[in-house]
N, C-alpha and C positions, 0 to 999 in steps of 0.2 A: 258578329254572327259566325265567322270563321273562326276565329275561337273556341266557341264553343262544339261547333261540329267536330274541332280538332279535338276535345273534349272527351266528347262520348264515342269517337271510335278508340280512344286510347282505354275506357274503359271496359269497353265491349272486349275487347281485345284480351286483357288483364282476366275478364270473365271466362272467358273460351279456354288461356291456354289453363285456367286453377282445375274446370271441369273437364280436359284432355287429363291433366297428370293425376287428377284423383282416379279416374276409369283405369287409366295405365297401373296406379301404385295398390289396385283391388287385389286382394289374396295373393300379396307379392309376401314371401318369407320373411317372418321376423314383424310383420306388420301386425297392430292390434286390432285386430275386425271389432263389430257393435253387437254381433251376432250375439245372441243369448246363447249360453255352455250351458246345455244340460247331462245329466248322469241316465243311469237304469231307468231312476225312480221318479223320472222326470228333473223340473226347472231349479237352475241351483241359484240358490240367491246367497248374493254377497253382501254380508252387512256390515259387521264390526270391520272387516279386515277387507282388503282388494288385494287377490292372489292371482300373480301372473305364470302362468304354465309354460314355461319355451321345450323345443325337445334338444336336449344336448347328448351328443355323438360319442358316445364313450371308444375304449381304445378297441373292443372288440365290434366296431360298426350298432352296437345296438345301439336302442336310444332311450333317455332315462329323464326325469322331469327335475328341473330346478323352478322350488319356488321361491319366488320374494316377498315377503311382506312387508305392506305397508299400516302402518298402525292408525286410528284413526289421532288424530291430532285432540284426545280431549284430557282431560284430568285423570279421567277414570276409566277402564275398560270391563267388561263385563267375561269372566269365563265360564266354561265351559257347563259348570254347574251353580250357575245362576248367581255366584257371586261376587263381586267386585274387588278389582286387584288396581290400587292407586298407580297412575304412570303418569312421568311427567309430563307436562304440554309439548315439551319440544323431543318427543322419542324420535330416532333415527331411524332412517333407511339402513339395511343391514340385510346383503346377502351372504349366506356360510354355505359351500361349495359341502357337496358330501364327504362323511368322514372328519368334517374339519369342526370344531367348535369355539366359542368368543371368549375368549382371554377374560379370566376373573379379575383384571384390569382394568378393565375397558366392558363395563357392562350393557350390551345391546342386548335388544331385545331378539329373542328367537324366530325363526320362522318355524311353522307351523308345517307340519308334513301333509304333503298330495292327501286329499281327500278321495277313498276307493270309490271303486267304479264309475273313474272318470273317462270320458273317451275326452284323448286331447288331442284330436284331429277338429275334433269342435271349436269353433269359434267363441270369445273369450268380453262379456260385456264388463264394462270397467264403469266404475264411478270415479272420479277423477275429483279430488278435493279442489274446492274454489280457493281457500287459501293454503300457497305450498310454501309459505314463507319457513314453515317447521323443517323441510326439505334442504333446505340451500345450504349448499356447501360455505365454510365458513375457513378462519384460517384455524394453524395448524395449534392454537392454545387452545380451541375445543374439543374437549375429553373423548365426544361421540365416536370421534372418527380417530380408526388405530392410521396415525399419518406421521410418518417422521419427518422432522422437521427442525431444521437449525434454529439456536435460539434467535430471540427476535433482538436486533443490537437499540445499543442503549444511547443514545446519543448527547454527546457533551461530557463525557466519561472518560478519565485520564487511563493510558496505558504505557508504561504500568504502573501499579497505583503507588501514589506515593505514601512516605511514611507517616505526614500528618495531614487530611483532608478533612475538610469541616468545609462544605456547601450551603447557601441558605436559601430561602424559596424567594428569592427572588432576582430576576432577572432585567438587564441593559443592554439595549440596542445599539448596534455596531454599522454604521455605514460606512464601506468598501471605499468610499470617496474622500472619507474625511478622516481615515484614522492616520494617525501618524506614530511612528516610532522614535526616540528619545533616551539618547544615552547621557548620562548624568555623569560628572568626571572628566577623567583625561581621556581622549579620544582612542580607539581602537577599531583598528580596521578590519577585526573579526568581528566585532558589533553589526557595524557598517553591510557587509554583504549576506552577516546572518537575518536582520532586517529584511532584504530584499526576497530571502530565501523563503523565512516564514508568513511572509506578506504572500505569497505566491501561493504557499503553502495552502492559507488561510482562504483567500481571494480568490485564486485562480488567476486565469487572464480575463482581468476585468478591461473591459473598453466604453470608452462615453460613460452614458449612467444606463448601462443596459441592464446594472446588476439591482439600480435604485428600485424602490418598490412604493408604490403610490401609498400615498398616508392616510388616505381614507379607507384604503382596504386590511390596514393593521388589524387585530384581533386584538379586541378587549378583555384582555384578561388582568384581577384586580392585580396580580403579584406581579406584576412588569411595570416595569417603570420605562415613560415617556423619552428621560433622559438619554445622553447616548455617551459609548464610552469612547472616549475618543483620541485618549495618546495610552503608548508602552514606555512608562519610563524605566530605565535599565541604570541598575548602579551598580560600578563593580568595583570594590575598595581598593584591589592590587592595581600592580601595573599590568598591563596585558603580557600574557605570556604568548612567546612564539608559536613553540609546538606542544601541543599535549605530553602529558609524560604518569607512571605509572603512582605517583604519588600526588596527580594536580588533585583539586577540591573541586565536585562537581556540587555543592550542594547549595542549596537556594531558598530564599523564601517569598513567595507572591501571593500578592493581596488583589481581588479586583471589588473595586469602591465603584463609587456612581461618580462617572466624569472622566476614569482613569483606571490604569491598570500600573502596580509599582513590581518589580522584581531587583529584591536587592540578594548580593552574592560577593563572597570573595574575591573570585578568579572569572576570569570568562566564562571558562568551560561551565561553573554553575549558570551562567549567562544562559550561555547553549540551552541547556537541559530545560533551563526556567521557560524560556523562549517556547521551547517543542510544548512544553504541558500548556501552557499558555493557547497555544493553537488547536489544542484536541480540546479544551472546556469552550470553545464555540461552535453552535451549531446554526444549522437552519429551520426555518419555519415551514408552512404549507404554502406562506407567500415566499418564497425566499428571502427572506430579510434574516440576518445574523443577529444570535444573542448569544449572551452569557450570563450566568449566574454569582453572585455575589459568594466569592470565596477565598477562604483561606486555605495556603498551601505552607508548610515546613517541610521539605525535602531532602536526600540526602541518599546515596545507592549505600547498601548492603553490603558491596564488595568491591574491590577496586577495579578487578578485571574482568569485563564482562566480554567475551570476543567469538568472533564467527570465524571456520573454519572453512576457507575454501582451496579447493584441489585444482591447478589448473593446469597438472601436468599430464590426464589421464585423456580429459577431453579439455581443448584449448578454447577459454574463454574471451571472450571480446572485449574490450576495454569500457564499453558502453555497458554492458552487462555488470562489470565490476562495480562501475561507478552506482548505475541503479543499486545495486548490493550497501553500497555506501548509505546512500539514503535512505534506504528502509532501516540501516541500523541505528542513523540519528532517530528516526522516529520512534525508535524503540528503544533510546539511551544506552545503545551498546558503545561501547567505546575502544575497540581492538578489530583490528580486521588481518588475520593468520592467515599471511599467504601463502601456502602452500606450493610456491611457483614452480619445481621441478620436483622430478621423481623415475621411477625406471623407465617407463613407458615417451617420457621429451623432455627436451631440455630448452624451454622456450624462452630464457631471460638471455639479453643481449649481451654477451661478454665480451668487449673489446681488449681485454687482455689476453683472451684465448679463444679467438672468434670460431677456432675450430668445432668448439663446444656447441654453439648455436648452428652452426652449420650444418651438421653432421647431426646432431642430436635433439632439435627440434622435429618435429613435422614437416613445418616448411620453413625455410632461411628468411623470408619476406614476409607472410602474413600471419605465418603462428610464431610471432616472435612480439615479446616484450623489449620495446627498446628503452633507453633510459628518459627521451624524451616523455614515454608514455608509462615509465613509473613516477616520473616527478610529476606530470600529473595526477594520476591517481591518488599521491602523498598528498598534494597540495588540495584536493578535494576534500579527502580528509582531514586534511588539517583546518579547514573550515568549518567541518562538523565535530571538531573534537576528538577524532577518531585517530589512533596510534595505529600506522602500519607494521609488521613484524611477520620480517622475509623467513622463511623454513629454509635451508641446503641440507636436506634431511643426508647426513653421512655415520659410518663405511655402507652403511645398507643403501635400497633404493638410489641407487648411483650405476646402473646399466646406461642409461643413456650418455651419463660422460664418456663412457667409455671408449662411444664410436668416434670422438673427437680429441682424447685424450691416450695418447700410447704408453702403454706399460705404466697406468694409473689402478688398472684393477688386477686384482689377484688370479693367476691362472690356475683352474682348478686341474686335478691328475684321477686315474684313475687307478686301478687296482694293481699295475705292472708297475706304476711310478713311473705312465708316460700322461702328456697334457691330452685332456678330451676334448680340448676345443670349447669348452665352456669358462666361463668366468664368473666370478666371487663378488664381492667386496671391495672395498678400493684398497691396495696393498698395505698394510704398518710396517715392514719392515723395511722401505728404500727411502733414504734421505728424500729425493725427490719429490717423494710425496710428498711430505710437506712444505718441503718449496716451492711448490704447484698451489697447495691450500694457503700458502701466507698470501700470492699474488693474487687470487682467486678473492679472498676476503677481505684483503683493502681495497679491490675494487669496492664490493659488498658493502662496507662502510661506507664508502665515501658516496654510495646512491642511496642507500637508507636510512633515515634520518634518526632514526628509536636508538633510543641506548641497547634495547635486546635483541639479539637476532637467538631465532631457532634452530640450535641445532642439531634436533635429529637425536639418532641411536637406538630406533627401535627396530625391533626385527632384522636383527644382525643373521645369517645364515653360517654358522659355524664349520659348516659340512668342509666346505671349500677350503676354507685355511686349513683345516685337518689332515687333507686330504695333499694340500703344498709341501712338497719334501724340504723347500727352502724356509720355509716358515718353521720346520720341525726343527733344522738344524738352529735355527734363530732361537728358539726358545731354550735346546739343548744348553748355547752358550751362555745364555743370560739367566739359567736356573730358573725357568717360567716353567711350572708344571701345570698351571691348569687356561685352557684355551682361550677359557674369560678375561686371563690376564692381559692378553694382547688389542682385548678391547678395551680396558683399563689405560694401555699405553699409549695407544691412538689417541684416545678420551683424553687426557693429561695434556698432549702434544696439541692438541689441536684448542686445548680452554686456553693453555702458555698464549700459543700464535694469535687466538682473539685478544686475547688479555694485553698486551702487546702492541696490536695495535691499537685498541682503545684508548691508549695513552696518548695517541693523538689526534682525539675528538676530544671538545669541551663537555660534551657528557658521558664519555666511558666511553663504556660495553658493558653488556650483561648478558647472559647467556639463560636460555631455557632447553631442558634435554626432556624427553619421553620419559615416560618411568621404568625401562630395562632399563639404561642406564646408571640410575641408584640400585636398582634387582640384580644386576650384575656386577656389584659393588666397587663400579668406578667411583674413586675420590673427585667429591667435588667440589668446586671454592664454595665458601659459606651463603653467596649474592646468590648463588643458582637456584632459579626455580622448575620446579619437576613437576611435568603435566600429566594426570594419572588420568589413561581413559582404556584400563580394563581390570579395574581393581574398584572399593568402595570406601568406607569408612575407616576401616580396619586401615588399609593402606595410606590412607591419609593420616594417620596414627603414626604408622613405622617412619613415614618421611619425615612429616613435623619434630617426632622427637629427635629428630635427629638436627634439628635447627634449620632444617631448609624449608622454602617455602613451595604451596602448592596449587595449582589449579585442577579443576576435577572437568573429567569430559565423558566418564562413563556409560551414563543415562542419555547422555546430548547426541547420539551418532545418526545424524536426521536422513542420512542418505537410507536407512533400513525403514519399506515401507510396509504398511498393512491395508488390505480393504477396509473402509472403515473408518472414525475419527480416531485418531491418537495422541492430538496435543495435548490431552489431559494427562497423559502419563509422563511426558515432560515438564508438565505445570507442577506432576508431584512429585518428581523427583527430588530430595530434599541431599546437599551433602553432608550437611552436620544430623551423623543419625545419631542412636542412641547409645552408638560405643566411642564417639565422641563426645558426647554433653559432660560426662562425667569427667573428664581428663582434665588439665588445668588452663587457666581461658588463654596461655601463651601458645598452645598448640592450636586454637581454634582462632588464635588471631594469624596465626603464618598460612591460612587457608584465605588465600586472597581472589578468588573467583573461577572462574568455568567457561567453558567455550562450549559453542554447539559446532559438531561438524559435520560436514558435505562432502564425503570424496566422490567422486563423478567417474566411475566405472562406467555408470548406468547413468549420466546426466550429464546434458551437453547444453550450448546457449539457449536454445528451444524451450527448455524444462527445468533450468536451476534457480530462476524465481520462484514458480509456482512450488518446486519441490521444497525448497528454503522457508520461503514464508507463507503465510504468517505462524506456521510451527513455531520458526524459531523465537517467536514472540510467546510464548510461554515462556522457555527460558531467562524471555529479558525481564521477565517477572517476578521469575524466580530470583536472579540473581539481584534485582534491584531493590524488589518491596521487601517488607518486613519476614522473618522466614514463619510466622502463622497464618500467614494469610495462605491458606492451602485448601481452599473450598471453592469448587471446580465450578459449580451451581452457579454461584454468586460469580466469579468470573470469566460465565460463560457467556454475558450478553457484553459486557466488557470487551471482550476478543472477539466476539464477532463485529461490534464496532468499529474496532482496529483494524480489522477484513478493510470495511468497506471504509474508512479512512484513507490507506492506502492504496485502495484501486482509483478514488474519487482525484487521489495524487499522482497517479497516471502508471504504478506500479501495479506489475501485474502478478499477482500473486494464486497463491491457489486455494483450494475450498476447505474448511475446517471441518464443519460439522455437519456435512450431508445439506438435502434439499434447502433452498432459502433465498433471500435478494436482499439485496444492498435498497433501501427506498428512494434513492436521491442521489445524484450525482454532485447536486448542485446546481442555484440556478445560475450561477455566474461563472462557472466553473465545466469543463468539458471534461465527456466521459472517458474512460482511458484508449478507445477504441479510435476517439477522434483525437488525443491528441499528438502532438511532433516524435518523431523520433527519441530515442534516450538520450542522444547527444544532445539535444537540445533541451531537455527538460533537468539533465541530471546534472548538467555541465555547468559552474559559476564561472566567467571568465577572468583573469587573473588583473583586466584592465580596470573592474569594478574598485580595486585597492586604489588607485593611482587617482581615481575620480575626486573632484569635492565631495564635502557630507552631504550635500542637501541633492545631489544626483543618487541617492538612491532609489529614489522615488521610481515609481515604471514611469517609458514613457509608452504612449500607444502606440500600437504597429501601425507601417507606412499603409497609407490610401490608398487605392490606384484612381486614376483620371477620371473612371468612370462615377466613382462615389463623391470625385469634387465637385464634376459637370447636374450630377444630382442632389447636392445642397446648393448650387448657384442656384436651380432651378427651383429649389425650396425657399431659398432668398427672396426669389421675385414676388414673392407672396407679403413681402412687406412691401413690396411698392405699389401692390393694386391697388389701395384705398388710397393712392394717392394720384395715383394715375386715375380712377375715377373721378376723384375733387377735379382733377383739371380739366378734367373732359365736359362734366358738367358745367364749371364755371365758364368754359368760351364758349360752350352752346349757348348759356343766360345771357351772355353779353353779346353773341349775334345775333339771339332773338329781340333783347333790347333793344339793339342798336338798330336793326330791320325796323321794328317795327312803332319806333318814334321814327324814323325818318321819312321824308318825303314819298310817295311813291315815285314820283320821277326822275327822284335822284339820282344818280350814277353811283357807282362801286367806292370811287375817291372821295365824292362828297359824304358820304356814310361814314368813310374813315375820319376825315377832319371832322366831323362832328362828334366823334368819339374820345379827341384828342382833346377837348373841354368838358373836364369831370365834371358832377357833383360832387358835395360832399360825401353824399352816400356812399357813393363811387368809390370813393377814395378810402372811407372806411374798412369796406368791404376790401376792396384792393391789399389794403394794410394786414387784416385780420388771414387775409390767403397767403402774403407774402410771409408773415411768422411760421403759419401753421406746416407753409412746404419747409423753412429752414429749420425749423425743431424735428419733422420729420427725418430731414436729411442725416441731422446729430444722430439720433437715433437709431439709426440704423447701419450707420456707416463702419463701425466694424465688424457688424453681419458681412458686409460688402467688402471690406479688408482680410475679415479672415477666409472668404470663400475664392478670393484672387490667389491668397498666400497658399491655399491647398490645391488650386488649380492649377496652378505654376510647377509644384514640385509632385511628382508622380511619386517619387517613394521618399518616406524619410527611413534612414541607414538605422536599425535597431542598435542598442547601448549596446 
């Protein structure tokens, strides 16, 4: 009874406050009264069409009618003079502001202008269609509505694509629990941690079977197969090679079959590569469960050098930020990471030959400093993605900041009396010292960088300054140097001798790379050098090559310049081999060995140099990779937007391509990039992982804490109830038995010894209780072993 009374005032209630806020919301502005709108000529009646009158405020206070029409939702409409104009069932809503009219694109229908001798102070009846299903806004692939909108990404889609792809329609299920990974061969221990890398990749942080998906709820579709696929076998014919290098073999070929996945390859590095594509042709479901599709892959990059440029002299990047860098470019088969480490503005690489340098000419001595500890790591990260590191000492130019640490290294510039202004140049060519400064300076260099090339430099030399050095003049006088370019000719010379030089005591060289003024201002260069062209085209790729040196192009790639707007399509089409190259002979178009995309960070600092980087520079890595026809922006525009939400679902945070849009899925076993750890923790393989056995690659789960042990013990006990019931019940049966054949006079004692002469029965029964508690007990007992063992240890220490 109280119930219900509780009942009807809560509806009464409900009643009172609907009929307070309707009296309240009465002839409140913008509100649609019921009121019949009539004209001069009397009642207007609305039939074909429901036309809503608001008054809008124009800029000079007056006020003007916008209407909207709503069309009736039928096949056919009726006009004006009585006859019949087809429209479709689903015509749109469509208001056009005055002055404005609807894009012969996008054909909506019109609205109909104010009907005179209207008062529209009147109230406005409306017929309201029963079904508005024609109404509802829809996504952004129908036509109706002018909506921009990023393509819709395509998921299970290799980026970038490779040379021979051939998919089939049908697909094999992947359980996060049971796949394993499989190298075939002599063991390598870049295998080994690339294994763990793409597994994560793939997976996520999977824990328990949180990721498993109940098997009733699969979705029957005929082209899926039941089966699951359940090892990566990897074959790689050579021996493993240490480190990456400019002539390894990245190329691969992978089959996925029903039961298995095979990638076989020369060298690791096609390993790698084979690995990353292998990860991107698996997707998710609506249940989450993993598939993939039955395909063939023949692979192979385009170019040998595909590399990212980054600046870390202008704004000082983080080490965590580099590394994240690293890993978007294995996702993206880059394989060069161009570091740009000093330049005018600091000098943040740690030089214990000339600490003054770093002192003085970083930012700061302590935290914008690169020290060697924290370049060997960064090498060694990369060297598990295949990626070659290659230091810039970009010289005589961009070298102001040695200078605050380096005395009488740079050129003192004069002024017009032929006295010093107090300004400075260049780093000097004409004092011995100098290069006895650079020989110590670059066997450090060497001995921390592990690439046979280092970059160095020579563009944008400032002439002004040497010109203007009275001692420079007499230097040239002596030595019959008439033209000023020659003394960056002699620098140039002096300084390839000194690399050259020392190269001879590394097992791989040296090799050098210069800018392209340095060929422009026709310094001699050894035959090995290659010249990186990034303000010149095809043409200029011409004049170098014929000249036997080899070249990379960065023209089109300078990603720090930004627009409102999408723009990776104009790096997806930037092509280097154009039409004043095809024609030349295929030896000059073979010394065109790849492209970089660069980043200098004038304008970009830790905050901003992912999002500003990628996924832009994933055009690029498409360019340089896939086949050079593949140039149809359409077709790989739902492809890169995939690759978006790839790399965010991998914890990178990158920035927007193509305007409005959403990533649909994070994953279900997988955390979105908001939730998860730090960079250091996501981006970072630890170096202990080598030293491991093979069969620890495997994750282990993260430690418990006490209170999730104390709540599986408490879940445990749930195996003892039914047995704690049997026993409960069974000595109630046998005190009632034993009560109730006994005497009534008998004592407590006599009850017992009378108990203590079975029947048979008795005994059966006894027997059949005594089995059923000891199978119980097996049964259970390492429920009960493993909920002590997790209870006991509060954390277990992660690999």
């Amino acid at each position: 009874m109280l119930r219900g009374f509780l009942g009807l005032v809560v509806f009464a209630s409900g009643g009172l406050f609907h009929l307070v806020d309707a009296v309240l919301q009465y002839d409140r502005p913008g509100r649609v009264n019921t009121q019949t709108m009539k004209s001069a000529d009397g009642k207007v009646e609305i039939d074909d069409t429901v036309q809503l009158s608001s008054l809008i405020s124009d800029a000079g206070g007056k006020e003007r009618a916008s209407v909207v029409q709503f069309p009736k939702p039928t096949s056919h409409q009726e006009l004006g003079d009585g006859n019949v104009e087809a429209r479709p069932p689903h015509a749109a809503i469509t208001s056009v502001p005055h002055g404005d009219t609807p894009s012969s694109r996008y054909p909506l229908p019109r609205p109909s202008t104010a009907r005179p001798n209207v008062d529209l102070g009147i109230k406005t009846q409306v017929d309201w269609f029963d079904d508005t299903q024609y109404y509802a806004l829809r996504a952004s692939s129908d036509t109706r509505f002018r909506v921009q909108h990023a393509p819709i990404p395509e998921p299970g889609s290799p980026w970038p694509m490779p040379q021979l792809y051939q998919p089939y329609n049908v697909s094999f299920r992947i359980s996060p629990h049971g796949f394993e990974f499989h190298s075939v061969g002599e063991p390598c221990e870049l295998l080994e941690v690339n294994f763990r890398r793409i597994r994560k990749n793939i997976f996520g942080d999977v824990e328990g079977d949180a990721a498993a998906t109940d098997g009733g709820k699969q979705p029957t579709v005929d082209n899926r197969s039941a089966a699951d696929v359940r090892t990566l076998n990897v074959t790689v014919l050579k021996e493993c090679s240490e480190f990456p290098y400019l002539e390894m073999d990245e190329s691969y070929d992978l089959e996925v079959k029903r039961s298995s996945v095979s990638i076989i390859t020369r060298e690791v590095w096609g390993a790698i590569r084979g690995m990353e594509t292998f990860s991107q042709l698996i997707y998710q479901d609506e249940f989450g469960d993993f598939w993939i599709n039955k395909t063939y892959i023949h692979d192979y990059p385009r170019f040998k050098h595909r590399g990212i440029l980054l600046d870390t002299s202008r704004h000082f990047l983080e080490k965590e930020t580099i590394l994240a860098n690293l890993e978007a470019m294995a996702q993206n088969k880059m394989n060069v990471f161009h570091w740009h480490i000093v330049d005018d503005q600091s000098f943040p690489y740690e030089s214990k030959v000339f600490p003054n340098l770093t002192k003085f000419g970083s930012y700061h001595p302590v935290s914008h400093v690169y020290t060697h500890e924290d370049i060997s790591e960064i090498i060694e990260q990369a060297r598990i993605r295949g990626i070659r590191v290659i230091p810039e000492f970009d010289t005589p130019g961009h070298t102001f900041s040695w200078g605050y640490g380096q005395e009488h290294l740079l050129t003192p510039c004069y002024n017009y009396k032929h006295g010093p202004n107090g300004m400075y140049g260049p780093i000097n060519p004409i004092l011995k010292k100098t290069y006895t400064f650079l020989r110590r300076l670059f066997d450090e260099i060497l001995s921390v960088f592990k690439d046979k090339y280092v970059h160095l430099g020579g563009d944008e030399v400032p002439f002004d300054c040497w010109q203007s050095n009275p001692f420079l003049q007499n230097f040239m006088k002596r030595n019959n140097i008439s033209d000023i370019k020659e003394l960056l000719g002699l620098y140039g010379r002096e300084l390839l001798k000194i690399v050259t030089e020392l190269g001879q005591n590394r097992a791989e060289g040296s090799g050098f790379i210069v800018w392209q003024e340095v060929f422009d201002n026709g310094v001699k260069l050894k035959p090995d050098t290659i010249v990186q062209i990034w303000s010149g085209d095809s043409y200029d790729i011409d004049r170098v090559t014929k000249s036997g040196l080899r070249v990379i192009f960065s023209t089109c790639w300078y990603l720090n310049y930004i627009n409102y707007g999408q723009d990776w399509d104009k790096y997806y089409r930037c092509e280097q081999v154009g039409s004043q190259l095809e024609d030349y002979r295929v030896r000059n178009q073979s010394l065109l060995i790849g492209g970089e995309a660069c980043l200098w960070t004038e304008y970009v600092d830790d905050d901003s140099v992912m999002s500003r980087l990628w996924p832009r520079a994933a055009a690029t890595a498409e360019r340089l990779w896939s086949d050079r026809h593949l140039v149809d922006v359409h077709q790989a525009a739902p492809r890169i937007e995939e690759q978006r939400c790839r790399m965010l679902r991998r914890g990178l945070h990158v920035g927007v391509l193509s305007g409005p849009g959403h990533c649909s899925r994070y994953g279900r076993s997988t955390q979105s990039a908001r939730q998860r750890k730090p960079a250091e923790d996501k981006f970072f393989v630890p170096v202990e992982y080598f030293h491991e056995p093979k069969a620890n690659y495997h994750q282990v789960n993260p430690a418990q804490p006490k209170t999730k042990a104390i709540r599986n013990m408490l879940e445990s006990t749930m195996y003892v109830i039914p047995l704690s019931v049997v026993v409960i019940v069974f000595c109630l049966a046998a005190i009632v038995v034993t009560v109730s054949s006994a005497s009534p006079r008998s004592c407590f004692i006599a009850i017992l010894a009378h108990q203590m002469v079975w029947t048979s029965v008795q005994k059966r029964l006894f027997i059949v209780f005594f089995v059923f508690a000891i199978g119980w007990c097996v049964w259970t007992a390492p429920i009960w072993i493993h909920t002590w063992s997790s209870f006991h240890s509060a954390e277990v220490p992660a690999p």
